[in-house]
ZATI-769788 format. One record per atom (N, C-alpha, C): residue in one letter; x, y, z. Coordinates in steps of 0.05 Angstrom, whole numbers, plus 5000, padded with zeros to 4 digits. Example, Ala and Ser with C-alpha at 12.3 -4.5 7.8 and 13.67 -1.06 7.14 Angstrom:
A526448865156;A524649105156;A526449345156;S525749555142;S527349795143;S525850015157;
//
This chain:
X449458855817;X450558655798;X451658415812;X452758455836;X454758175846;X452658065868;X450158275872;X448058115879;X445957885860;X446058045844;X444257745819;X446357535811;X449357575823;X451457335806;X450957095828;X450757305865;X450357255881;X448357005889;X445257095873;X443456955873;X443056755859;X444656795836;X444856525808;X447056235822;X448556435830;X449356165837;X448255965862;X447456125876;X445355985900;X443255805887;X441255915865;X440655795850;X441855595835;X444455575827;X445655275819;X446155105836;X446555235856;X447155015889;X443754855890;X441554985891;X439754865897;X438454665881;X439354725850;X438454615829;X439454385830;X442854335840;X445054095845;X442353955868;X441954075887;X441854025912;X439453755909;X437153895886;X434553825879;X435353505869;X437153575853;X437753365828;X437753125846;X440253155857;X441352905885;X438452805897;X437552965910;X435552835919;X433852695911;X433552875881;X431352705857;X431552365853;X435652385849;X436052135839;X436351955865;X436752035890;X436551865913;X434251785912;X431151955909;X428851875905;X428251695887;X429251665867;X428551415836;X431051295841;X432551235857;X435251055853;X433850725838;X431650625844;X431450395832;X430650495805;X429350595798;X429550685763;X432050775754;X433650865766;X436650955761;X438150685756;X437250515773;X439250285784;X437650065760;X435850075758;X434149895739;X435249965705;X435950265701;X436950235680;X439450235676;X442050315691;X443950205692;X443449905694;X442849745703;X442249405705;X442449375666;X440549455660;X439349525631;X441749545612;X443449775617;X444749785600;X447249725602;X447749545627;X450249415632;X449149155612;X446849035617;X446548765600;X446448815582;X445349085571;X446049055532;X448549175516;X450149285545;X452949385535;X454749015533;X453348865558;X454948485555;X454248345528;X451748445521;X450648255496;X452048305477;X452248665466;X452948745444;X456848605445;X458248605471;X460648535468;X461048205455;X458648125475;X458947795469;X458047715434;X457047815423;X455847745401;X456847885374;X458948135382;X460148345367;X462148045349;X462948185319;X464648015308;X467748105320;X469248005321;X472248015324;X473448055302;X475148235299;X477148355290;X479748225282;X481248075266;X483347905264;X485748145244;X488148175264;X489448485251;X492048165238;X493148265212;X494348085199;X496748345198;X499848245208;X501848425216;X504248355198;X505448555182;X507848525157;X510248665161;X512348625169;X513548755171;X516248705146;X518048895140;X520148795119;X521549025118;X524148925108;X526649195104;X527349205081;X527049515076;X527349635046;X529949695036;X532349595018;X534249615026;X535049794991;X535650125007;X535550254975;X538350274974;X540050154956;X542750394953;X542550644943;X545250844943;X544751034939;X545951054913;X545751244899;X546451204868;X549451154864;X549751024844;X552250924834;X554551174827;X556651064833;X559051384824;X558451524791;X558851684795;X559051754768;X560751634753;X559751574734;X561251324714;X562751464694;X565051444684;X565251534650;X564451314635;X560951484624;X560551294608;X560451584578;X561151704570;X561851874552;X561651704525;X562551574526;X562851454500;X561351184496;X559851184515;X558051004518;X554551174501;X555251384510;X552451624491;X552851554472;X555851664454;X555751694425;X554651334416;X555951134432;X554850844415;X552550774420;X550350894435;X547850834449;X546150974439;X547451264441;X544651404421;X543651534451;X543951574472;X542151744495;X544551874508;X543552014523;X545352154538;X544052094572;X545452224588;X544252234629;X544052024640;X545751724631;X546251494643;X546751474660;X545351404682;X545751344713;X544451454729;X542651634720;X541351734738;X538651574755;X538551744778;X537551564795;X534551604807;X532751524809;X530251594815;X529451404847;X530651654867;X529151484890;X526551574905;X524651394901;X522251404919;X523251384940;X522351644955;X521951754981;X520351545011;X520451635033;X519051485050;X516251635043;X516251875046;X512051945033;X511251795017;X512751694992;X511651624967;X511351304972;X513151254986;X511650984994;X509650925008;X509151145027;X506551065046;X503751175032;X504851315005;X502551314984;X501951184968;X504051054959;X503350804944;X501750544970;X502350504989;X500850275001;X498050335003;X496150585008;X493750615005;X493450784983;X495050764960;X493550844929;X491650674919;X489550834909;X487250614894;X489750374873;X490750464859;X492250394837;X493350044850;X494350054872;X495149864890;X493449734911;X491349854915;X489449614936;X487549544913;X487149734897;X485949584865;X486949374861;X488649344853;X489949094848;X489848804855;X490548904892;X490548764908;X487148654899;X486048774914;X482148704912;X481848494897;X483148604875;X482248414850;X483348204838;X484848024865;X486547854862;X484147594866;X484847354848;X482547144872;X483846984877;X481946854906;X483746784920;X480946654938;X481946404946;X480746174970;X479646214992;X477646265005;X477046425029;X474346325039;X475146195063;X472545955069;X471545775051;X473345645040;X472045405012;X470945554990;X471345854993;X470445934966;X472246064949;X472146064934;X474146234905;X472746464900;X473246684901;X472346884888;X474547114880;X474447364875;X476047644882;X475947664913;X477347784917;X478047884940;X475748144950;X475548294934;X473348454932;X470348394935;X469748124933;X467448044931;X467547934950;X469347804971;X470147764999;X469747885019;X470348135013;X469948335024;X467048455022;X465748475003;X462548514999;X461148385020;X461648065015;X460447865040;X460447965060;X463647975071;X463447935095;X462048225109;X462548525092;X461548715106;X457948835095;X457548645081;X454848645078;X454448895062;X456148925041;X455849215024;X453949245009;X452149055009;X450149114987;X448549234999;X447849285026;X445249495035;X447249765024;X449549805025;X451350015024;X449950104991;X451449864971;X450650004944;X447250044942;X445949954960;X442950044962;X442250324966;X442850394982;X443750664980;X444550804964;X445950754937;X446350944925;X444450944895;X443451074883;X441851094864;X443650884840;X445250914825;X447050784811;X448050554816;X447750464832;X448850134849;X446250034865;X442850064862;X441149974873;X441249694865;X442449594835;X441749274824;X445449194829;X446849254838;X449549204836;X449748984864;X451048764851;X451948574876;X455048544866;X455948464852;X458848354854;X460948494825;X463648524827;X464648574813;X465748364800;X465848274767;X465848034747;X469448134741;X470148384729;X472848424711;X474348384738;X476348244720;X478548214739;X481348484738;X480748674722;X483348834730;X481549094738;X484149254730;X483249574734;X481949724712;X482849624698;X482949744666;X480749634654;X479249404659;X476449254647;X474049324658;X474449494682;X472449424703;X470449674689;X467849784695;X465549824683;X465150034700;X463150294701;X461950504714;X461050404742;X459850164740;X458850104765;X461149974784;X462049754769;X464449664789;X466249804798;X467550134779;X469350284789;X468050444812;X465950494809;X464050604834;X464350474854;X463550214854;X464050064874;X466450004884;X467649984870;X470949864881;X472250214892;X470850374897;X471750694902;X471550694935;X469350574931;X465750654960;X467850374973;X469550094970;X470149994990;X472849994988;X474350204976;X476750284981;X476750555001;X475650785001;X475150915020;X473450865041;X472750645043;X471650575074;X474450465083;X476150295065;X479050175082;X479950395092;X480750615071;X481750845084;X481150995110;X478651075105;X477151135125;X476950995145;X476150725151;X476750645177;X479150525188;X481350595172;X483550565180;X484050265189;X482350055170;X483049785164;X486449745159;X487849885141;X490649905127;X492250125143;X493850025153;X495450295163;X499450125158;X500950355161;X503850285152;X504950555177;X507050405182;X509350475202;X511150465196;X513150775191;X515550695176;X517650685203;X519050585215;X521150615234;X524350845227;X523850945247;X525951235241;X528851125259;X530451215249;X533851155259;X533351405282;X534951365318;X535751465334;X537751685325;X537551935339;X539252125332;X538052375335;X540052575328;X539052835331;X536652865305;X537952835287;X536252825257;X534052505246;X531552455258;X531752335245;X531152255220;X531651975210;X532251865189;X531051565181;X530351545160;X529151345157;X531151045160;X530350855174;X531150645188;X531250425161;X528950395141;X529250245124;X526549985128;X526150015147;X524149755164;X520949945157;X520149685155;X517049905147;X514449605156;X512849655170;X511149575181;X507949605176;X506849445160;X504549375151;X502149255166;X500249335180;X498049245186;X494949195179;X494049045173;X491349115163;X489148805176;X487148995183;X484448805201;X483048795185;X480648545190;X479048585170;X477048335197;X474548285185;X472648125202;X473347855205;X474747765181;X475147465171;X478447385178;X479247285183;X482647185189;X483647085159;X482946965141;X483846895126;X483047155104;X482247265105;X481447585084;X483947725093;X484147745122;X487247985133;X489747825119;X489947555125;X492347515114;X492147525088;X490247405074;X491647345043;X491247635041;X489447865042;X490748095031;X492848225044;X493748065059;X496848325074;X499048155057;X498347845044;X500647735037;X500147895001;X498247954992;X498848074964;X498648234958;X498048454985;X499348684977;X501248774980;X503648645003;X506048625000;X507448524970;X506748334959;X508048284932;X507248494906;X505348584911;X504148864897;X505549054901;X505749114928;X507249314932;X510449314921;X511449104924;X514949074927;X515149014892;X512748934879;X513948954855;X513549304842;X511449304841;X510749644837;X513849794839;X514549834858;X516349984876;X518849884861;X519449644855;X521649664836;X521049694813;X519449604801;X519349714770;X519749904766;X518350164792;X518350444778;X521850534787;X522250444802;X525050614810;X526650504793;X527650274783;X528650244766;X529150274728;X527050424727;X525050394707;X527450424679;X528550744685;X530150894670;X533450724669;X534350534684;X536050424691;X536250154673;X533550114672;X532849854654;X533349894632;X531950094622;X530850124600;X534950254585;X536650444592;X538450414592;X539750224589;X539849904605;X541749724601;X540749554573;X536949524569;X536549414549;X538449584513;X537549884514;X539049974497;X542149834490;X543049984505;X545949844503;X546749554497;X545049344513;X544849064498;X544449084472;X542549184467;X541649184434;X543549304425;X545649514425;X547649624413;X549749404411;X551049214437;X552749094434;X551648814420;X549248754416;X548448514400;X549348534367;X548248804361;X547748934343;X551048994324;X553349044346;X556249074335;X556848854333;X556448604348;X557648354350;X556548234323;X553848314316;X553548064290;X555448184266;X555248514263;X557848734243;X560448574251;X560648554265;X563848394265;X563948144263;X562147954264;X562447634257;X561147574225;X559947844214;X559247844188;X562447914174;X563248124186;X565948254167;X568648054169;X568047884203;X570447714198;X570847404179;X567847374177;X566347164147;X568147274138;X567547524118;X568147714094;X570647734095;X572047664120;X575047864116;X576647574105;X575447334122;X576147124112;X576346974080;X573547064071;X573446984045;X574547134025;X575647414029;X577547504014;X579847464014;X580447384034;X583347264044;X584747044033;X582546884025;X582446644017;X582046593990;X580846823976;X580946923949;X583547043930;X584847183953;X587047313948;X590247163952;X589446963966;X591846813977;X594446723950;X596046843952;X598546753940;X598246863920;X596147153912;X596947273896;X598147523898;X599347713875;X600647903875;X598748163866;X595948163863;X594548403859;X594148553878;X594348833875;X594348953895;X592549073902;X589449123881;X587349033882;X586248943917;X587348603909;X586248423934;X586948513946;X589748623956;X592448643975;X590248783987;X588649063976;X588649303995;X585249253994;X583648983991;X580848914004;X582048804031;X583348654021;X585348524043;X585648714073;X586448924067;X587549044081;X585349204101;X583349314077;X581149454087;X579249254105;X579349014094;X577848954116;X578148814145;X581548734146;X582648734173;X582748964184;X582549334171;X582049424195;X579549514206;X577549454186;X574149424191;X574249224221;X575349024219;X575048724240;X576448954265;X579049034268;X579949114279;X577849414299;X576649584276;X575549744293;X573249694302;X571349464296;X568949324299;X570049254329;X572449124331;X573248844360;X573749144382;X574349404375;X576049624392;X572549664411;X571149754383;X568349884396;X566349594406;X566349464400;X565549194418;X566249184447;X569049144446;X570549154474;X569449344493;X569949584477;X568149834484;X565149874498;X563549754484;X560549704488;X559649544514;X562349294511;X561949074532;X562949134561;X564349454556;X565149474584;X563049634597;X561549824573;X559949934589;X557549824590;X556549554576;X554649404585;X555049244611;X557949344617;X558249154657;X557449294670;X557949684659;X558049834682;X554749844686;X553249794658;X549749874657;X549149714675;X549649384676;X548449334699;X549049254722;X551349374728;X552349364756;X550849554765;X549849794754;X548650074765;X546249984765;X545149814748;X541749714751;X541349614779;X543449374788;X543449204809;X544049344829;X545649584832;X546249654849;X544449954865;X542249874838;X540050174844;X537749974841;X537349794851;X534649524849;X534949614883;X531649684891;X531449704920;X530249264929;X531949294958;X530848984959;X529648994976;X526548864980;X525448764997;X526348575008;X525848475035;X526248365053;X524648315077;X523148115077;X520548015088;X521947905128;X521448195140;X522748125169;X520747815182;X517848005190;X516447835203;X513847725184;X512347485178;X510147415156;X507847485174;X504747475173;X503047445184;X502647135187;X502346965204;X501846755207;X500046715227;X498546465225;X495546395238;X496646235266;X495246335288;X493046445281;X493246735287;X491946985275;X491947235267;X491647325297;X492547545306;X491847715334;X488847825331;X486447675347;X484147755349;X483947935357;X483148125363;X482248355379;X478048425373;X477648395408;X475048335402;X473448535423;X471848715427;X470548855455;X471048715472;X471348875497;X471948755519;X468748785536;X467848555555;X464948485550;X464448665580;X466748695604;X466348805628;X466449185614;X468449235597;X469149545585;X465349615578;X464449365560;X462749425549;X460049475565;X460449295582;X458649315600;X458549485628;X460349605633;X460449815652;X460150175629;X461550115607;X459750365591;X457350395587;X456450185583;X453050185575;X451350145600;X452150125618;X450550175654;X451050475655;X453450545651;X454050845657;X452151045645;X451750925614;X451151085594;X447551175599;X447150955608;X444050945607;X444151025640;X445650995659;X444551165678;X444351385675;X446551545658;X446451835662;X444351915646;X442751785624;X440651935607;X438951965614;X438151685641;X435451625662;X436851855685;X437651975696;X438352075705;X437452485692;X438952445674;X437452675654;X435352715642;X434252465639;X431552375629;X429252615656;X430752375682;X428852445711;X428152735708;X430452845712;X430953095724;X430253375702;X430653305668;X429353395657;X425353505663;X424553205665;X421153205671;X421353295690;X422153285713;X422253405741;X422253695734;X424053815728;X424854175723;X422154225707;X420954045678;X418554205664;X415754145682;X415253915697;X412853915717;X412554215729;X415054295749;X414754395767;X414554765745;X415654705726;X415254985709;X412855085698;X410654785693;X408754785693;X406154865710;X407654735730;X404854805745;X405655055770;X407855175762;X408255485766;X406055675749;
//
């Protein structure tokens, strides 16, 4: 047995041994195709499009929920109950909302100026990456060139197809990416700072979509967190609108009876009179009432509103990033030597197998 391991490997020594020699023997076909594919590793760099990465950075600034309030008697005049509660989107949920369809949808379908032309943003993007051989390819999108609806909600079988096929290529090639920055420490913790990048072929495509999907994003993101907070302070407005006209109606009324009754001795009037200063009276108590907890509704709104804050903009001109033409060209000499090389030595091993 440790004689045949013995002989195999002697046999790999000689097989090495053969090879070397082989390629010392064809070094100018070796050397002729490295030449080869150093020049078409220089072309493909020189002629490759460039890459323009458009960079966003901004600080998210959430408070944390408001004290517990007594608002108790703010339920019974409002009609709800669980005032103040707080809904905070997480750092996950944000870095799902920036590559949710729901949100580069959006974006896409913004229009917008881009080389003297007006179009969608989406149809920008068609151009420049030449998607129509793409929807060629697919049986359902063989006659499809451009998407016409401008939202999410109008758009058609074909355009939602389409707007799918060049939302998961962003994803996929990792055009869009986000960096949230973490606080130093044993635990960490989210820093608040969050960092947006996205490339695209064109310089003016990276920016205007890194500048609206940032406003996409930062509105999204407050609407929803505040959502329940809103909708709370509007109630309560409507409650305290709603007491205030009851008491500028009853103090009319309290007036014109007053004035009806004046300098007489019925007791009748005396006790309309009476009833309806303390109508005015408990109308002005629960008013007062309403109006304090319409300070506290939206001090807790404002004080649960997350704020954006725009650190660094993308500004022109964009960071190119383009092949490097020596990288390119010493891989593609390398690449093609070693296959002429395997190429050689392949035919070499089946000649000689042959004419065994």
């Amino acid at each position: 047995m440790s004689e045949n391991k013995q002989i195999s490997f002697k046999e790999i020594i000689n097989l090495f041994k053969q090879i070397i020699l082989l390629g010392i023997k064809k070094w100018k076909v070796i050397t002729a195709a490295g030449i080869m594919g150093t020049t078409i590793g220089f072309l493909i760099a020189q002629f490759s499009s460039p890459v323009y990465k458009a960079k966003l950075s901004f600080l998210l600034n959430e408070n944390e929920p408001a004290a517990n309030l007594n608002l108790s008697s703010l339920a019974g005049l409002a009609g709800f109950s669980g005032f103040g509660a707080s809904t905070n989107v997480s750092e996950d949920k944000l870095i799902f909302l920036v590559t949710s369809r729901s949100l580069m949808g959006n974006t896409l379908l913004i229009e917008a100026d881009i080389d003297h032309h007006k179009d969608l943003l989406v149809n920008h993007f068609i151009d420049k990456y030449n998607f129509t051989k793409v929807f060629k390819s697919d049986t359902a999108l063989e006659e499809f060139t451009y998407i016409q609806n401008k939202t999410l909600k109008t758009l058609n079988y074909k355009e939602n197809k389409a707007l799918d096929l060049i939302i998961k290529f962003i994803n996929d090639k990792k055009n869009l990416s986000i960096e949230v920055k973490k606080k130093g420490g044993i635990v960490a913790q989210w820093a608040g700072i969050v960092l947006l990048e996205f490339k695209s072929k064109n310089e003016e495509f990276s920016k205007v979509f890194m500048d609206n999907l940032y406003i996409n994003l930062s509105d999204f993101y407050t609407n929803k967190t505040i959502r329940k907070q809103e909708k709370n302070y509007h109630l309560i407005k409507l409650r305290a609108d709603s007491i205030q006209n009851l008491l500028f109606d009853k103090e009319e009324y309290g007036a014109e009876v007053y004035d009806r009754n004046l300098k007489t001795i019925r007791m009748k009037g005396q006790i309309e009179v009476q009833r309806t200063r303390r109508d005015v009276e408990m109308l002005s108590l629960m008013y007062g009432e309403v109006l304090k907890n319409l300070e506290m509704a939206k001090f807790t709104l404002d004080n649960q509103t997350p704020v954006f804050q725009i650190i660094d903009n993308p500004t022109y001109p964009l960071e190119k990033k383009k092949m490097s033409r020596l990288i390119a060209g010493i891989a593609g000499g390398f690449i093609f030597g070693l296959f002429t090389c395997l190429f050689i030595s392949v035919s070499y091993y089946y000649k000689n197998e042959t004419t065994n």
